[in-house]
BADO-317493 format. One record per atom (N, C-alpha, C): atom name; x, y, z; residue number from 1. Coordinates in steps of 0.1 Angstrom, whole numbers. Example, Ala and Ser with C-alpha at 12.3 -4.5 7.8 and 13.67 -1.06 7.14 Angstrom:
<recs>
N	132	-57	78	1
CA	123	-45	78	1
C	132	-33	78	1
N	128	-22	71	2
CA	137	-11	71	2
C	129	0	79	2
</recs>
This chain:
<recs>
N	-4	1764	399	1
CA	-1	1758	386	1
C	8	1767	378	1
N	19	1761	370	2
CA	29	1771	360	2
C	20	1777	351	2
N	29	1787	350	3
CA	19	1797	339	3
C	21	1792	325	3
N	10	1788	314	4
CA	13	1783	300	4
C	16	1792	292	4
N	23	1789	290	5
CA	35	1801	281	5
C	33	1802	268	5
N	29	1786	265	6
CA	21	1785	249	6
C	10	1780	244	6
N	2	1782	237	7
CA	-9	1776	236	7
C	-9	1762	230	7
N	6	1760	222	8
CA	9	1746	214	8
C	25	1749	213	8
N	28	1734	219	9
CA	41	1732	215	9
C	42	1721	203	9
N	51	1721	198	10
CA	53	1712	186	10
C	67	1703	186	10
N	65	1688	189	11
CA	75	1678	190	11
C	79	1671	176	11
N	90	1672	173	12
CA	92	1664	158	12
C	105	1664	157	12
N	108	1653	145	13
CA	119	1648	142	13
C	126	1661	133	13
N	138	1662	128	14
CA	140	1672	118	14
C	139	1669	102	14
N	140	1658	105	15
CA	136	1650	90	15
C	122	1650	82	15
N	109	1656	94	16
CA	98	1655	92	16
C	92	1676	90	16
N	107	1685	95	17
CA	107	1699	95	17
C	100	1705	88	17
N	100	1700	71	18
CA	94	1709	58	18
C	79	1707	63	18
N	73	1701	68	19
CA	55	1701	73	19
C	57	1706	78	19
N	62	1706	95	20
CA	60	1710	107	20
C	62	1723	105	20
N	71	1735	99	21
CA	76	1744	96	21
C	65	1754	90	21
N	58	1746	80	22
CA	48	1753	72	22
C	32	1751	84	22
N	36	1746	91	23
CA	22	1745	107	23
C	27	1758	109	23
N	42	1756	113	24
CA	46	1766	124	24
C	42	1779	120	24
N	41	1780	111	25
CA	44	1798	103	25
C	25	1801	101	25
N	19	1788	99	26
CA	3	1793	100	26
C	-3	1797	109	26
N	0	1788	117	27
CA	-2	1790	133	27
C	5	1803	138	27
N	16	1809	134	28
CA	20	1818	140	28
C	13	1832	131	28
N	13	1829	118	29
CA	-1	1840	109	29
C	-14	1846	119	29
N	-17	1830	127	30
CA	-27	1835	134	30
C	-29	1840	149	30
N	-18	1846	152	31
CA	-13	1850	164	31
C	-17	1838	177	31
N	-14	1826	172	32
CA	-11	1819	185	32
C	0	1816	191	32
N	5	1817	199	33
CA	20	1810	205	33
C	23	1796	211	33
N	31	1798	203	34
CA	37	1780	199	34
C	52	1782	205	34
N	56	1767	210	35
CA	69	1766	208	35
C	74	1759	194	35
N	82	1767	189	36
CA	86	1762	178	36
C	104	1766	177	36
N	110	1753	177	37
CA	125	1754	181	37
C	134	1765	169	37
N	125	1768	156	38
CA	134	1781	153	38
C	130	1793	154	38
N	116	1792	158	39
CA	112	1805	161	39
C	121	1809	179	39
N	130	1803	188	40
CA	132	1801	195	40
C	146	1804	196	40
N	155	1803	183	41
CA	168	1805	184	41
C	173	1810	196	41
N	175	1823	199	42
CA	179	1832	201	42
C	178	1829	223	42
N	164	1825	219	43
CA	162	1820	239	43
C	172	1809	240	43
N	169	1800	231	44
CA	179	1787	234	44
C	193	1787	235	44
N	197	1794	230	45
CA	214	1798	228	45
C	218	1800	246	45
N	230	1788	246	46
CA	233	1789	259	46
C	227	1781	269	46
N	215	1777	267	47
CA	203	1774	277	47
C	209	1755	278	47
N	207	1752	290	48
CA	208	1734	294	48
C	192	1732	286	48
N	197	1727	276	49
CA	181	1721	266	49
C	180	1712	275	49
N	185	1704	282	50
CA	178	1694	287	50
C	168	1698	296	50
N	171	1704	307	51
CA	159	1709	313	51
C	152	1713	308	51
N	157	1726	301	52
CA	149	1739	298	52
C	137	1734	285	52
N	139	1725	280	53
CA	127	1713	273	53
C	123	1709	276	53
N	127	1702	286	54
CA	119	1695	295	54
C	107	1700	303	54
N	111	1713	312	55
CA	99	1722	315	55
C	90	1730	303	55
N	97	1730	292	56
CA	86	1736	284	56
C	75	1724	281	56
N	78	1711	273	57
CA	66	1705	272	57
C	60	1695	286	57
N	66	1700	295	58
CA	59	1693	308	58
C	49	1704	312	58
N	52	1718	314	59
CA	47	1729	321	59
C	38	1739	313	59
N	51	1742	306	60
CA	45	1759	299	60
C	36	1754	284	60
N	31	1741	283	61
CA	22	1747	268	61
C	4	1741	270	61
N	-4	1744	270	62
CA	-13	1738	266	62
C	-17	1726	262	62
N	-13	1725	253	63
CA	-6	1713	244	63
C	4	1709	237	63
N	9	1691	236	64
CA	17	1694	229	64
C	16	1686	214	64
N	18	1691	205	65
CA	15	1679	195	65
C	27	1671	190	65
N	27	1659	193	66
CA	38	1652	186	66
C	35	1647	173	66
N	44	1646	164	67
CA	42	1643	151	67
C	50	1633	147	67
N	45	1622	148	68
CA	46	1606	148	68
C	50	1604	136	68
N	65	1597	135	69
CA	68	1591	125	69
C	83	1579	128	69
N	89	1574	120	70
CA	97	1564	118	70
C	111	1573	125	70
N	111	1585	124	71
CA	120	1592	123	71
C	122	1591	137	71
N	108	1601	140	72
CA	108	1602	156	72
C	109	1594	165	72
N	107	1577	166	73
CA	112	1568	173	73
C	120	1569	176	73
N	131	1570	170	74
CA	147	1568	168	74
C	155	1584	172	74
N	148	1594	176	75
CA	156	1605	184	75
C	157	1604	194	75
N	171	1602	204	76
CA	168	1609	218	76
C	164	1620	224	76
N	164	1633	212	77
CA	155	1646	216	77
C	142	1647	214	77
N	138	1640	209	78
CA	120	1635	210	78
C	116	1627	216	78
N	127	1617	217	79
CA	121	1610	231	79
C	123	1613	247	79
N	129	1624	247	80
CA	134	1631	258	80
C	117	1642	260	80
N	114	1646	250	81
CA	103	1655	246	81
C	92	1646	255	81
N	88	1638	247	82
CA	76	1631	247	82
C	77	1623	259	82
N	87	1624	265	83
CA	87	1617	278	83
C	85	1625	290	83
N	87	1640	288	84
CA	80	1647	297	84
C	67	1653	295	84
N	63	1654	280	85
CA	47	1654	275	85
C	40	1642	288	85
N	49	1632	283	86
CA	38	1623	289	86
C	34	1623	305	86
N	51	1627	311	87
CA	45	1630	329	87
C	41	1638	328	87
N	34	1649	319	88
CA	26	1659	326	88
C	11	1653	321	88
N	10	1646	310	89
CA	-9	1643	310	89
C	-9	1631	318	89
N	5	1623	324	90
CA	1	1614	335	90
C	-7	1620	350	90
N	5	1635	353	91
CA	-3	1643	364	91
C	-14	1645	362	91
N	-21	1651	350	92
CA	-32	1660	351	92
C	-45	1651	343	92
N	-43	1636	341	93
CA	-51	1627	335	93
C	-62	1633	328	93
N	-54	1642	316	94
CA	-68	1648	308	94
C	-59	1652	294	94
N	-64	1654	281	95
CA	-58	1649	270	95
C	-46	1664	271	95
N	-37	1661	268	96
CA	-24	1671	268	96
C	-16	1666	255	96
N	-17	1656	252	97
CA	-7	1648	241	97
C	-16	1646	233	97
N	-12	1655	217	98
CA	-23	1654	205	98
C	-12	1648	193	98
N	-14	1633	190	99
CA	-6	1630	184	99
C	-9	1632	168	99
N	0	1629	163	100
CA	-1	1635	145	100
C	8	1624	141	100
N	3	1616	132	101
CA	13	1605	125	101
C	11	1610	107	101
N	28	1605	107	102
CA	29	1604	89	102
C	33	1592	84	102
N	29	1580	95	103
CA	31	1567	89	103
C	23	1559	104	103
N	29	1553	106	104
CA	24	1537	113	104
C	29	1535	124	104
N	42	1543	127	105
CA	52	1537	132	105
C	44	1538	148	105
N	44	1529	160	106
CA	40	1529	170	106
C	55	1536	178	106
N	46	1545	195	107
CA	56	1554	200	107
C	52	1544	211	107
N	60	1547	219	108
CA	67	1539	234	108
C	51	1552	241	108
N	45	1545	246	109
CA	32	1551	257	109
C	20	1563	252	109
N	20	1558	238	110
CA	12	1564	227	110
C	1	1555	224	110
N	-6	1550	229	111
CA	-16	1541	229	111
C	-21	1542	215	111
N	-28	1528	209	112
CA	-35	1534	196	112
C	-50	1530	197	112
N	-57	1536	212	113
CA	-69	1541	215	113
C	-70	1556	216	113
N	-56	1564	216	114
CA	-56	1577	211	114
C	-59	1585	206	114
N	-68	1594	205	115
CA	-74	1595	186	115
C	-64	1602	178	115
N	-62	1603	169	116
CA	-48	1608	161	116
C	-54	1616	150	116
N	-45	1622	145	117
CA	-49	1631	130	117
C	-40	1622	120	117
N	-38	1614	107	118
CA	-36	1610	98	118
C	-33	1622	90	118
N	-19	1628	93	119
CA	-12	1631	81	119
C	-14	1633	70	119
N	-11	1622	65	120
CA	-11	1614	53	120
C	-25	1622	37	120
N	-33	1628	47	121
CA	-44	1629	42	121
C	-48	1643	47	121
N	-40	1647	51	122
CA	-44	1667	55	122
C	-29	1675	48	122
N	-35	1684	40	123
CA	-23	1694	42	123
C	-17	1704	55	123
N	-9	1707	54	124
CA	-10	1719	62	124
C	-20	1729	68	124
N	-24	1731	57	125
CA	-36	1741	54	125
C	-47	1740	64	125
N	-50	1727	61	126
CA	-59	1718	70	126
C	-58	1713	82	126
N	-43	1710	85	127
CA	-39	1707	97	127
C	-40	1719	108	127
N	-36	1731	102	128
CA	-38	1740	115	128
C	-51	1742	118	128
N	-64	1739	107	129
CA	-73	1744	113	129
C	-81	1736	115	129
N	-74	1723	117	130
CA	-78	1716	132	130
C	-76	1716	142	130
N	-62	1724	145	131
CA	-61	1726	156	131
C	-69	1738	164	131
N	-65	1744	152	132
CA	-79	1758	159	132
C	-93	1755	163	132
N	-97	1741	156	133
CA	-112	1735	161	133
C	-106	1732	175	133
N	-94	1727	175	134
CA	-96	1724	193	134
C	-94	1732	203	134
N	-83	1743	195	135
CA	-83	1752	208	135
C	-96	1757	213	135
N	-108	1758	199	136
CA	-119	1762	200	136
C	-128	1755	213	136
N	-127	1744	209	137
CA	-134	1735	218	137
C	-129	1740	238	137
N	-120	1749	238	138
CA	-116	1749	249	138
C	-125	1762	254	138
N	-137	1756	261	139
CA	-139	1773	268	139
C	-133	1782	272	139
N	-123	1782	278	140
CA	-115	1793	282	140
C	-109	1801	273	140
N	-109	1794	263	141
CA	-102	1801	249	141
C	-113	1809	236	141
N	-121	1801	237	142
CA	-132	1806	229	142
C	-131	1818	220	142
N	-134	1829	232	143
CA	-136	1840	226	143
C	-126	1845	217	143
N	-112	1845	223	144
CA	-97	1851	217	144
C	-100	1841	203	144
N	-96	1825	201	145
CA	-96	1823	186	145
C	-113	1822	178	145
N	-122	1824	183	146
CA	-136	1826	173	146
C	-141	1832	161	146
N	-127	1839	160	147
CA	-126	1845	148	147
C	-118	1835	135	147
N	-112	1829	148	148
CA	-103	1819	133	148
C	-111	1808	126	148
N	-127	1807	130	149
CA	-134	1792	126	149
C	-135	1796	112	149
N	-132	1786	105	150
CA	-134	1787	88	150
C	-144	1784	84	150
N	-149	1789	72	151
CA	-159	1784	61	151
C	-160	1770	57	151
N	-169	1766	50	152
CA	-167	1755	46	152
C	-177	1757	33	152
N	-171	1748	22	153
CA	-176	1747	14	153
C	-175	1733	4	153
N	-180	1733	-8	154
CA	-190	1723	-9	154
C	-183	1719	-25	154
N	-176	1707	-30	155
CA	-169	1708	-42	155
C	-182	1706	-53	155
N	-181	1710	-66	156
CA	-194	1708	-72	156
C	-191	1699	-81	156
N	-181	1690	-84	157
CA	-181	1680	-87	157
C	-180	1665	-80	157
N	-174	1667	-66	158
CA	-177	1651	-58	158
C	-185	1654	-46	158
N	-191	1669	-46	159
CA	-196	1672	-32	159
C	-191	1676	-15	159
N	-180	1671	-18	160
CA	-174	1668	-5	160
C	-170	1678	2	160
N	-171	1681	16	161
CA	-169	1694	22	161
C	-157	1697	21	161
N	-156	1709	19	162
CA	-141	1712	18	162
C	-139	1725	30	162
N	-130	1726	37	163
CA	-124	1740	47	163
C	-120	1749	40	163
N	-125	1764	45	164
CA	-113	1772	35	164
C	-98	1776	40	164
N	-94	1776	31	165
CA	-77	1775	29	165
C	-73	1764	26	165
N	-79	1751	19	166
CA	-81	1745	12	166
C	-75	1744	-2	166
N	-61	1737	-6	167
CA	-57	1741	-19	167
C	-62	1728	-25	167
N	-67	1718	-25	168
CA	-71	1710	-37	168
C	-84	1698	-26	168
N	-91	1691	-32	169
CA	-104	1687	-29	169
C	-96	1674	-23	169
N	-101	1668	-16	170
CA	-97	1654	-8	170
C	-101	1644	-16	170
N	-116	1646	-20	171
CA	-127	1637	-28	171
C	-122	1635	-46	171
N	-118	1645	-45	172
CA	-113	1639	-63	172
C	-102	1646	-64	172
N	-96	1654	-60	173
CA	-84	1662	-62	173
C	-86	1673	-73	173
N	-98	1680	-71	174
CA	-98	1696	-82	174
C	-92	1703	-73	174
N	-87	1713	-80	175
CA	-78	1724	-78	175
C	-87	1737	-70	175
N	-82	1739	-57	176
CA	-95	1751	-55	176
C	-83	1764	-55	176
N	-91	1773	-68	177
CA	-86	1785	-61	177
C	-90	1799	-57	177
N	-87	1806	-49	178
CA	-90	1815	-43	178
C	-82	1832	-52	178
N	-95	1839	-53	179
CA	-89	1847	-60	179
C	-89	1845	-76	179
N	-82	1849	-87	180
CA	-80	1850	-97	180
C	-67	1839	-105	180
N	-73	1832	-114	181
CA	-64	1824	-119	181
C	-49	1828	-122	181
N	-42	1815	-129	182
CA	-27	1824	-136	182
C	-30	1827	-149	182
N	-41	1820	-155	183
CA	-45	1828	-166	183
C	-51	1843	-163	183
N	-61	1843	-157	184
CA	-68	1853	-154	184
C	-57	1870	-151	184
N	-48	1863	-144	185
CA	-34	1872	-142	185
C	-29	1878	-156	185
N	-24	1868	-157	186
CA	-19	1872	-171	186
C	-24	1876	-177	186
N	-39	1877	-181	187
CA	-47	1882	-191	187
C	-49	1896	-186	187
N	-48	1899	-172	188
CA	-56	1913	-169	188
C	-40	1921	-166	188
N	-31	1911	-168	189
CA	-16	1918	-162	189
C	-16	1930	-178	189
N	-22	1916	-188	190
CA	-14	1927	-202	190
C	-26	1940	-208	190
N	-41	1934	-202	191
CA	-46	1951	-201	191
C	-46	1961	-194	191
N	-40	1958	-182	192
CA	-33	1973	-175	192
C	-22	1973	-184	192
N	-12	1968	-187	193
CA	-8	1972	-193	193
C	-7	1985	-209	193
N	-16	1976	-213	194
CA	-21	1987	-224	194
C	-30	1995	-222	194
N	-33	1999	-213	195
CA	-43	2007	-207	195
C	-34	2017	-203	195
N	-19	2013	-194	196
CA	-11	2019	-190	196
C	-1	2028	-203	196
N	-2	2020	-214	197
CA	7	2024	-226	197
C	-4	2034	-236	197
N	-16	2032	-234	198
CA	-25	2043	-241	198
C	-26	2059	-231	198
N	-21	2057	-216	199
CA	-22	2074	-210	199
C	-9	2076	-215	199
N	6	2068	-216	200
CA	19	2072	-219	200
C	15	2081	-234	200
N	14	2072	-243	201
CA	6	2079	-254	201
C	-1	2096	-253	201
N	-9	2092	-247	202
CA	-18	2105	-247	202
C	-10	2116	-238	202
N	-3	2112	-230	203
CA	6	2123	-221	203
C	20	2127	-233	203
N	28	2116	-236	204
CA	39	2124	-241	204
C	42	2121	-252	204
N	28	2119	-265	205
CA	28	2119	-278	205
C	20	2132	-281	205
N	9	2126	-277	206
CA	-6	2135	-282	206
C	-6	2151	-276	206
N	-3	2155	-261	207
CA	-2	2163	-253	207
C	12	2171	-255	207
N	24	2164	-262	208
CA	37	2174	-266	208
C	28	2175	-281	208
N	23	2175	-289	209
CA	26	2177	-304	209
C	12	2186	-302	209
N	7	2189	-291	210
CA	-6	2199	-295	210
C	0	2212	-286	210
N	10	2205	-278	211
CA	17	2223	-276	211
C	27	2222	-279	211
N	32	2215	-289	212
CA	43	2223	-299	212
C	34	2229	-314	212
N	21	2225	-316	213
CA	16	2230	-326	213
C	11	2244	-322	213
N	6	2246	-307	214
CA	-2	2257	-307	214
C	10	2270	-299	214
N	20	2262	-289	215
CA	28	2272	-283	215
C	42	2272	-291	215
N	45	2265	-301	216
CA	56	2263	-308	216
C	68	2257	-298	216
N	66	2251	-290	217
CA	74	2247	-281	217
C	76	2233	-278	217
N	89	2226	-283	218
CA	88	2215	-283	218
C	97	2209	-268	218
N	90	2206	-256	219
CA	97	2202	-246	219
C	109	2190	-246	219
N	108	2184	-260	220
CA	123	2172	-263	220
C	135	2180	-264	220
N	130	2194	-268	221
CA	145	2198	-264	221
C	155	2209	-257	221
N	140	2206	-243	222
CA	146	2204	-230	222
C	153	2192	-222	222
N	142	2182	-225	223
CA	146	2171	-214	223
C	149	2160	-225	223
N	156	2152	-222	224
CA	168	2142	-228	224
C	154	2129	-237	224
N	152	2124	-245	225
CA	135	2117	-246	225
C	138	2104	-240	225
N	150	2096	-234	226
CA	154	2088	-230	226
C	139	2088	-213	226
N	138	2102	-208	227
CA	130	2102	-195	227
C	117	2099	-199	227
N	109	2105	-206	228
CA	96	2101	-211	228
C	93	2086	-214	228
N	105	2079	-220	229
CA	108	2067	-221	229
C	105	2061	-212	229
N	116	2063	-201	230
CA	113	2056	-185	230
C	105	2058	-175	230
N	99	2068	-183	231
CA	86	2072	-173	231
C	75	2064	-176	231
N	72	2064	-190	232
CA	60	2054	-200	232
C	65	2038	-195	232
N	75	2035	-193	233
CA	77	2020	-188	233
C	74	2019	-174	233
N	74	2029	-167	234
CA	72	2027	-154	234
C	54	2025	-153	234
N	47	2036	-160	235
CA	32	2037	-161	235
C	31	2027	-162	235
N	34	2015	-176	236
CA	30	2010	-185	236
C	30	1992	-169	236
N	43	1994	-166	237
CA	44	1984	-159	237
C	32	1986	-142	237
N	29	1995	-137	238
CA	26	2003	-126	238
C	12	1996	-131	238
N	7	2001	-141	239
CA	-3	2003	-144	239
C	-9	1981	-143	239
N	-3	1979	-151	240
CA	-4	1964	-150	240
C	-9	1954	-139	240
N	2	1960	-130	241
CA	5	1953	-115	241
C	-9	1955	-109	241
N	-12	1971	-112	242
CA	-23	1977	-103	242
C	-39	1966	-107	242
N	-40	1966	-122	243
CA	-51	1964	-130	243
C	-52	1948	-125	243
N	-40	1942	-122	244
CA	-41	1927	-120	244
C	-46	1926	-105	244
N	-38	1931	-98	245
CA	-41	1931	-83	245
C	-60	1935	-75	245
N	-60	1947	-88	246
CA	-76	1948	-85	246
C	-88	1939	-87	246
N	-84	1933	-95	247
CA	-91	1922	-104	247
C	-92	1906	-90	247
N	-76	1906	-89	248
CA	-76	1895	-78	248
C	-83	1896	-64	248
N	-82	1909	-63	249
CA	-87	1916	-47	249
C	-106	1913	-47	249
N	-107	1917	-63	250
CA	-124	1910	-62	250
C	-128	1900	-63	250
N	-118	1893	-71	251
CA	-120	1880	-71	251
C	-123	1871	-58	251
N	-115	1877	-45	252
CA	-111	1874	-31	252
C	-123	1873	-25	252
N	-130	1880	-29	253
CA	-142	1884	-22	253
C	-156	1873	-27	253
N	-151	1865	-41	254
CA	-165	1856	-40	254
C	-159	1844	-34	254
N	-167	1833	-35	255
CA	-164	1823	-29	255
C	-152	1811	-37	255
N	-148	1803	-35	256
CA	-131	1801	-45	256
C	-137	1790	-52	256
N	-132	1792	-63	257
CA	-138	1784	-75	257
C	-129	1769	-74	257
N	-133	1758	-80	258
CA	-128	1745	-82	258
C	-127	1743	-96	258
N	-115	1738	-99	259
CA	-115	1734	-114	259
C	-103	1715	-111	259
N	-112	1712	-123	260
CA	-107	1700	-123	260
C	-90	1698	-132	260
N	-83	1691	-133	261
CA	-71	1687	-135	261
C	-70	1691	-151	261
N	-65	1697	-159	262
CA	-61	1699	-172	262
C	-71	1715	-172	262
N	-84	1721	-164	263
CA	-96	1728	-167	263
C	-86	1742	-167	263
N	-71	1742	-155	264
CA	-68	1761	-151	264
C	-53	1755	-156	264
N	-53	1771	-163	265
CA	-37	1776	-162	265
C	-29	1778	-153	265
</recs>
């Protein structure tokens, strides 16, 4: 048998790219290997696509997912695709072709006893980590992605399960977020801030005028006061970034809050 080169290839139209693109880059977050035609430049250059596509979603992937739409009927590079997808789950009569629709449109040997994923109603977010359920489902794989199974949690105003990495609720549409709001930001961005502008203070107000009082030595006129300046802006800003970042990092750590439509900044 050829050796599978990928764990998931990805078939689509380019009109349908802005999803598929945002798969591609999750999936690739989580160190699986995919074919994905721009992560691919560089091989392709030069290469007879015809074959050299052809053997990739006949041979080298695991699976392949086609991503069903109006678009994709109407390519001859997807239907060139999906027509060697399909001689290879005709050889090996066992599911190889995981279709994904963003509308209705029926494909030439895509049955619609199929089971499919509806688009329409997963984000991205959501979409890869269904796929991770399936690679899961594959014993041989098991152990390598078992780390990627997600949480699940529970919205407290419609109930409805939610996955994590989950940006908004299926069931009513509250907002989940993870981490620390943009209020919450902004509020903790401006007390580092002044947390950061009270050590400037204490370093090159309070700390020059007690050794110019006691050593008579006033260091402004050594160094130009323009640097103390840019030094205090640097704290002041440093200090901020730090104060907000800490705040979000613990935030990370409880479980991600839901708020409803008008509730976050």
């Amino acid at each position: 048998m050829n050796e599978k080169k990928y764990d998931i290839a990805l078939s689509f139209a380019g009109e349908d790219r802005e999803y598929v693109e945002k798969v591609a880059n999750l999936l690739k977050l989580k160190n699986i290997n995919i074919f994905y035609d721009d992560f691919e430049k560089s091989n392709l250059w030069g290469k007879n696509l015809y074959d050299y596509l052809s053997d990739i979603y006949k041979n080298k992937a695991k699976y392949t997912i086609i991503f069903i739409s109006e678009y994709y009927a109407k390519k001859l590079w997807t239907n060139h695709e999906r027509e060697s997808a399909q001689a290879r789950a005709f050889l090996e009569r066992k599911e190889y072709i995981l279709p994904a629709k963003f509308d209705d449109t029926e494909i030439l040997g895509i049955h619609e006893t199929i089971g499919y994923i509806d688009l329409r109603y997963h984000t991205p977010e959501e979409f890869v980590n269904i796929i991770i359920e399936k690679l899961n489902n594959d014993k041989s794989r098991i152990t390598k992605y078992s780390s990627y199974r997600k949480k699940t949690y529970t919205c407290p105003f419609c109930k409805s399960k939610i996955n994590d990495d989950s940006r908004f609720c299926l069931g009513c549409k509250a907002e989940i977020v993870y981490g620390s709001t943009k209020n919450e930001r902004e509020d903790n961005l401006k007390i580092g801030m002044f947390l950061g502008a009270l050590v400037s203070y204490f370093i090159f107000i309070f700390l020059t005028n007690q050794i110019k009082e006691r050593f008579q030595l006033d260091i402004y006129e050594y160094i130009h006061p323009f640097i103390p300046l840019a030094i205090s802006a640097i704290i002041i800003i440093l200090s901020g970034v730090r104060f907000m970042k800490k705040h979000n990092k613990e935030r990370l750590k409880e479980v991600p809050r839901f708020f409803q439509k008008n509730m976050i900044g």
